[in-house]
N, C-alpha and C positions, 0 to 999 in steps of 0.2 A: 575496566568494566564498571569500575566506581561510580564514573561521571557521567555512563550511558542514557537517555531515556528508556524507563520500560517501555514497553506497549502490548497490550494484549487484546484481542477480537472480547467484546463486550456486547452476549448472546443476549437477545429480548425476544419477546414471544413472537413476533412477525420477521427476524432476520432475515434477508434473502440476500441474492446475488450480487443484487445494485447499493446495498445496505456494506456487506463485504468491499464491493470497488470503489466503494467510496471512503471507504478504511484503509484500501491500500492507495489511493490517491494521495490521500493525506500523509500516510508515511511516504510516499515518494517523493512528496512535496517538502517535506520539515526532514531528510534525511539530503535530498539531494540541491533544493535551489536556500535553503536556512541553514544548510551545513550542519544540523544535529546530529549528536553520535545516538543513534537508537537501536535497540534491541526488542527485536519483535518473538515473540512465543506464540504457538499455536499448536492446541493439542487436539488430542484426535476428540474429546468432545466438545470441540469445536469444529469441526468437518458438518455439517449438517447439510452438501450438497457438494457429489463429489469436482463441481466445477472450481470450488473452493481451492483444489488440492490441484487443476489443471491452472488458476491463475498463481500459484506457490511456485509451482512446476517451472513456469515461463520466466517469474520473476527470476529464479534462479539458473534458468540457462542461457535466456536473451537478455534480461536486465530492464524489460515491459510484458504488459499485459495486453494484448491485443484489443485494440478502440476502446481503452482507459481513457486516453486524454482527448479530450474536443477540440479542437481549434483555439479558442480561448487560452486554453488552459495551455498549451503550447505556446501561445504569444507571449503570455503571462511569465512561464520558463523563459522564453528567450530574454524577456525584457530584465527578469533578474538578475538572470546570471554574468560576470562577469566578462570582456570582449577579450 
């Protein structure tokens, strides 16, 4: 856990949904196509919309978050990742 990255949801006065997916895009990106070892935390005062806790939910039973990624951002993954 030494050599982990933290990461933790970083609340400003406007946070919303699209603010959040784009939080977790990013960790999906530097965990899955950069191979970083990260550790993500999130507490309950950080929930300020329970769709929050529905994209937590998915990441952790499907391993995505429904229409996260664009088209782009898929080619971009494919073009990374090793063949």
């Amino acid at each position: 856990m030494y050599e982990f990255q933290f990461k933790q949801i970083e609340i400003k006065k406007d946070y919303k949904q699209k603010d959040f997916n784009e939080f977790i895009k990013e960790l999906m990106f530097a965990a899955g196509v950069m191979g970083k070892d990260i550790a993500f935390t999130m507490t309950d005062s950080h929930i300020l919309d329970e769709s929050f806790l529905e994209d937590i939910n998915n990441v952790l039973n499907t391993g995505e978050v429904p229409n996260l990624m664009q088209a782009e951002d898929k080619d971009y993954i494919n073009q990374e990742l090793p063949n």
